[in-house]
N, C-alpha and C positions, 0 to 999 in steps of 0.2 A: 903298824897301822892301828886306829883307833877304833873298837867294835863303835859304831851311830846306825841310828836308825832315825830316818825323817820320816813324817806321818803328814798325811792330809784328809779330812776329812769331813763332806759335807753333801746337798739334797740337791739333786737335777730335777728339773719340771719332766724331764723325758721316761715314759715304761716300755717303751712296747720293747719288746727282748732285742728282733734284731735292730732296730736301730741302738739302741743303748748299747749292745754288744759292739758294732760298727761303730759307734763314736770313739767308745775306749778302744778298741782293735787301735783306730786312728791314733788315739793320743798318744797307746802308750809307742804305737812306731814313730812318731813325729818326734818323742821322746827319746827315743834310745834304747828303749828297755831292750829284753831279750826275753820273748815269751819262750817258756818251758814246756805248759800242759796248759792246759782249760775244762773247767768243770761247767757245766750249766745242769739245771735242776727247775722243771714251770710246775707251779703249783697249780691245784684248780681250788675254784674254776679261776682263780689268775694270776698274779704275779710269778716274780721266780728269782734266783739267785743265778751268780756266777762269780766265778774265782779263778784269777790266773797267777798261775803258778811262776816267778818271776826272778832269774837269774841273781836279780837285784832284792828279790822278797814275795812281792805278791799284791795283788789288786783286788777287792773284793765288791759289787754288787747288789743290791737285795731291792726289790721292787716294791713298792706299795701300792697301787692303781688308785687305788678307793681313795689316795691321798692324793694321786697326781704328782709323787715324786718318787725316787729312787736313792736310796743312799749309797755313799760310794767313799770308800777308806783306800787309801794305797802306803806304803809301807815299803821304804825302799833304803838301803845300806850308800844308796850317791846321790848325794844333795845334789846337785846340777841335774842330773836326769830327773826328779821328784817337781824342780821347781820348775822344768819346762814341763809336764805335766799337770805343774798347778798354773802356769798361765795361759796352759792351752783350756782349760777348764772353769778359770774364773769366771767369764761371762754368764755360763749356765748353773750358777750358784744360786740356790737359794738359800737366804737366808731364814732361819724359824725364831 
């Protein structure tokens, strides 16, 4: 087997914790993954990060409010589960 890592990485319009957190909860189960752990950390007075911990690698988080977006990296060793993930996600992409 070949070590790969497929990466994605880009800005959602969305912050408020639990919805961001529930969208990706969503994607990465509509995906396939196989969450392991989950960290979450709210800053004041606001944003916040989170990080799951991911059979397949890991998903990462971090809020901006003051921007109106969130940025969000996923990092996964199975291209098939990474690309359902990125086209469950493309829609709410922003572009900078």
């Amino acid at each position: 087997m070949k070590a790969e890592i497929f990466n994605f990485h880009g800005w959602i319009s969305e912050t408020a914790p639990d919805k961001v957190t529930g969208l990706m909860e969503k994607l990465l189960d509509s995906s396939g993954f196989t969450v392991l752990d989950k960290v979450e950390h709210a800053f004041e007075p606001n944003g916040f990060t989170a990080v799951w911990i991911l059979a397949e690698s890991h998903l990462a988080v971090h809020s901006f409010p003051e921007e109106n977006k969130t940025y969000v990296e996923i990092s996964s060793c199975n291209r098939i589960k990474n690309e359902i993930f990125i086209d469950g996600i493309q829609n709410m992409v922003i572009l900078d």
